[in-house]
C-alpha positions as CSV (number, residue, x, y, z in Angstrom):
1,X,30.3,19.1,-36.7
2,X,26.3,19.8,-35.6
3,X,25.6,22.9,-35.3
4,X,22.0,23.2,-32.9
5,X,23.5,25.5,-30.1
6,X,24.6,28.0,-32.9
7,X,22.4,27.6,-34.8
8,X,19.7,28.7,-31.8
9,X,21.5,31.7,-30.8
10,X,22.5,32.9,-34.6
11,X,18.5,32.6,-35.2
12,X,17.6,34.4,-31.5
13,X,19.9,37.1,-32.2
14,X,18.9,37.6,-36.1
15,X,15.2,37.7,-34.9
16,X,16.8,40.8,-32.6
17,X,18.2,42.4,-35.0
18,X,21.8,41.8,-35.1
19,X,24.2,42.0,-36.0
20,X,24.3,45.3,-36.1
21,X,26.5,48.3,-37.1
22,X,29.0,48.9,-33.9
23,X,30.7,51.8,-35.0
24,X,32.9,53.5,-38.1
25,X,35.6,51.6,-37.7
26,X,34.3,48.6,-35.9
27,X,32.0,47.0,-38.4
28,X,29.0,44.6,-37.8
29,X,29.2,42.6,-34.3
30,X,27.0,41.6,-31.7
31,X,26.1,43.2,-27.9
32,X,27.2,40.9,-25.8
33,X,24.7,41.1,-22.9
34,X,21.9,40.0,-25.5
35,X,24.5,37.4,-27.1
36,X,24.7,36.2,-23.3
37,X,20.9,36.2,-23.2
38,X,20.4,34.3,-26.5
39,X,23.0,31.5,-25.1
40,X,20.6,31.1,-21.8
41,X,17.6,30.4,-23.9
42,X,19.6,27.9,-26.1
43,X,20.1,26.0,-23.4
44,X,16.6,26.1,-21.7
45,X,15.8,25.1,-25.7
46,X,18.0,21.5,-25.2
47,X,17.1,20.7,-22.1
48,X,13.5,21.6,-23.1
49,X,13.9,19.0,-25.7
50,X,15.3,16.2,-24.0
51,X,13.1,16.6,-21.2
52,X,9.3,17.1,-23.8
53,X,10.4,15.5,-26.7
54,X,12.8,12.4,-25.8
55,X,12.1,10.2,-29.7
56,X,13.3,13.7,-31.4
57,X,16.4,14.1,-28.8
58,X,17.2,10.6,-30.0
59,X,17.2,11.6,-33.7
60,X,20.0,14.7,-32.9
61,X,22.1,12.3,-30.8
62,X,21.9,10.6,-34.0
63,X,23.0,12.8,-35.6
64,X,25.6,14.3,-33.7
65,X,27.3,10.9,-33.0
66,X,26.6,10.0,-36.9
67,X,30.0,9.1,-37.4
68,X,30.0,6.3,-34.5
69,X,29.1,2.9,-35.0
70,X,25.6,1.8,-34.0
71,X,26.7,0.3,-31.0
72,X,28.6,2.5,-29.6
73,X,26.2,5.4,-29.8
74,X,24.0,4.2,-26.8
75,X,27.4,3.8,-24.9
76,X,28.6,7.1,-25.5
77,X,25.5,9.1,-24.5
78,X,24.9,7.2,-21.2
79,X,29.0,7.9,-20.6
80,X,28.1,10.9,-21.1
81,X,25.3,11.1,-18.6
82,X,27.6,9.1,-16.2
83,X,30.5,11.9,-16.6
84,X,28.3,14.8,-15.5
85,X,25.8,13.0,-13.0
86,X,28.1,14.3,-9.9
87,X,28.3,17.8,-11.4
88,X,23.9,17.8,-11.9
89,X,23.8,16.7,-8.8
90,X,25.5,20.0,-7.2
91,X,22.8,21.6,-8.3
92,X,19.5,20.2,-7.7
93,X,17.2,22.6,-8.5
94,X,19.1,24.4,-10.6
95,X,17.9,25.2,-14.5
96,X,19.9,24.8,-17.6
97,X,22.0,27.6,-17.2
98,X,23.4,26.4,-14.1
99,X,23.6,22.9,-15.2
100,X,25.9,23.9,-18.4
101,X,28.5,26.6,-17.9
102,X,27.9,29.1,-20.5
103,X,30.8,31.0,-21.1
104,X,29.9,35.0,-20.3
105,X,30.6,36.7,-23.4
106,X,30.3,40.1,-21.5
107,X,33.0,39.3,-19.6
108,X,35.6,37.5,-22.5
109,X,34.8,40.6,-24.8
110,X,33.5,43.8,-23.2
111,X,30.3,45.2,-24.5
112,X,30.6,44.2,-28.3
113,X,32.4,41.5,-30.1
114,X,32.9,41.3,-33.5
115,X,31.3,38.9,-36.4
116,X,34.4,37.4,-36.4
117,X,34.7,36.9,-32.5
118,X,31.2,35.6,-32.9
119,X,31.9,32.7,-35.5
120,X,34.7,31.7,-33.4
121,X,35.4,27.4,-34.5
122,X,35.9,27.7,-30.7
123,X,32.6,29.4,-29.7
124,X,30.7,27.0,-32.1
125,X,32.6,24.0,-30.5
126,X,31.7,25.7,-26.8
127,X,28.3,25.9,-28.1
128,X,27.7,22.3,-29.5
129,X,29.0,21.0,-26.0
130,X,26.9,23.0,-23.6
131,X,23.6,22.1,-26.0
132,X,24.4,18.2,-26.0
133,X,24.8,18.6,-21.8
134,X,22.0,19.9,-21.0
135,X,20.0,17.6,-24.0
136,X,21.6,14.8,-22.0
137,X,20.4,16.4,-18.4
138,X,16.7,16.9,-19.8
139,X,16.5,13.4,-21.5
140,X,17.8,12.1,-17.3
141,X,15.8,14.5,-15.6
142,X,12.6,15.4,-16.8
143,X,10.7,16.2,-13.5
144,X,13.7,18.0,-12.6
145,X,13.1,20.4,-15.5
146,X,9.4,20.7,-15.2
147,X,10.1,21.4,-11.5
148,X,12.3,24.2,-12.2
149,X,10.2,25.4,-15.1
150,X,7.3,26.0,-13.5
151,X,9.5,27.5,-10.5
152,X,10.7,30.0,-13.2
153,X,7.5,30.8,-14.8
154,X,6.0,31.5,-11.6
155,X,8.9,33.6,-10.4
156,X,8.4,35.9,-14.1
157,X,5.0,35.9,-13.1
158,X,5.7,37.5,-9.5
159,X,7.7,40.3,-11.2
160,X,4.6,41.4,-13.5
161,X,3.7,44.3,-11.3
162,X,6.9,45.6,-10.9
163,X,7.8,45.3,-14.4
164,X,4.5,47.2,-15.6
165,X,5.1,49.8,-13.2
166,X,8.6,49.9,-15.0
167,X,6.8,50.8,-18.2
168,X,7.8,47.2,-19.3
169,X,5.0,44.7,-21.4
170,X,6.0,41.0,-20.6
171,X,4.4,38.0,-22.3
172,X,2.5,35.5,-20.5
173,X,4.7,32.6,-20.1
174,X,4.1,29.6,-22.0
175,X,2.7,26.3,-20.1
176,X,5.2,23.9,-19.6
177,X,3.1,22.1,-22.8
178,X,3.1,25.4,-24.9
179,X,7.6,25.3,-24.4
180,X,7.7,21.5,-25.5
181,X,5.6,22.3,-28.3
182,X,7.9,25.3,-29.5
183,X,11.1,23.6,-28.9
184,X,9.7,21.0,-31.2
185,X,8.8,23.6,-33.6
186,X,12.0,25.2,-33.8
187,X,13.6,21.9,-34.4
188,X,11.4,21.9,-37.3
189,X,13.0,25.0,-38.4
190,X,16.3,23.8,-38.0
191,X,15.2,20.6,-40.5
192,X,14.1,23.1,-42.6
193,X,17.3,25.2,-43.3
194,X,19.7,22.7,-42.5
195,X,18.8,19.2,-43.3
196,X,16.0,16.7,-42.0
197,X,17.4,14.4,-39.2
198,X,18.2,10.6,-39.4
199,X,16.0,7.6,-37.8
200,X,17.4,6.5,-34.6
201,X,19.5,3.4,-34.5
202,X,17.0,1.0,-32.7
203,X,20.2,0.2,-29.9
204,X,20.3,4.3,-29.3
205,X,16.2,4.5,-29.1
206,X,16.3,1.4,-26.6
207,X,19.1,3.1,-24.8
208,X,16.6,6.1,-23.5
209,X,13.8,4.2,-23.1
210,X,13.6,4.5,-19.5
211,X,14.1,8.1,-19.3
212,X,11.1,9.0,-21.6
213,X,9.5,11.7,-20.2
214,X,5.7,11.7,-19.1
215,X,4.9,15.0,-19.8
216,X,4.5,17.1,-22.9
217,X,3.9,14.4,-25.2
């Protein structure tokens, strides 16, 4: 089984810090809010990727369907888009997070959960799924994403004065550019520590060729 969505939050939470210690008797687990949090920016990470870099969205479909035959790979992505066209289409300017329902780990678990709740076959299954949807919805929808994007950015903006009244330091967003070029660069991270990913079949690469995206090339 691939393993990009876990692989994203495991790395967003370790960069936070956790796990962490949750008590005597409790062991190492994770906060849930901030596990939530991670999951949101895994998806904004695939859909990030299939909308900015479309050839290296090719490669992980390649990899994720590895174990299909050439010709059906092409088939089953563009099922795949078929399958959840009605559901994107509910919400048309919504962002990752309301294009893939990510389950609410606050609300399964309380305020912790446990390694063990954490590494879950289940979760990591839950995980895989929601990252190949919205890689699927970026690859169909590119100016749908950069729409929404920039709506987002410019909303984070808007809050800048309230936040530094707050006492709270936020980061300037990155350009829609700057995100395409991370995303790209964590996927480099990912070859790194797991494994460098396959060519495309050519019959999976002509599949997306009319959904390459113009921007962030």
């Amino acid at each position: 089984m691939s393993m990009f969505g876990f692989y994203h939050v495991v790395c967003v939470l370790r960069h936070a810090g956790w796990p962490r210690k949750l008590g005597f008797l409790k062991g190492d687990g994770y906060d849930t809010l901030i596990a939530d949090q991670a999951i949101i920016q895994m998806l904004n990470w695939g859909a990030g990727l299939g909308a900015g870099r479309p050839d290296r969205s090719v490669q992980i479909l390649a990899e994720i369907f590895k174990n299909s035959q050439e010709g059906d790979m092409g088939a089953l992505m563009l099922s795949g888009m078929e399958a959840c066209q009605a559901s994107w289409n509910a919400s048309p300017d919504g962002g990752p997070s309301q294009i893939a329902k990510a389950p609410q780990l606050a609300k399964a678990f309380g305020k912790t959960m446990t390694v063990k709740d954490f590494q879950d076959e289940r979760l990591r299954k839950s995980l895989e799924i929601l990252f190949i949807e919205v890689l699927l919805w970026g690859l169909a929808n590119p100016q749908r994403f950069a729409t929404w994007y920039q709506a987002d950015q410019a909303a984070t903006e808007s809050r800048r004065e309230f936040y530094q009244k707050a006492g709270l330091e936020i980061g300037t967003p990155p350009t829609l550019s700057e995100f395409f070029e991370n995303c790209d660069a964590i996927l480099v991270d990912y070859e790194s520590d797991i494994g460098v990913l396959p060519l495309a079949p050519a019959q999976l690469t002509s599949a997306v060729q009319g959904l390459r995206c113009p921007i962030g090339k």
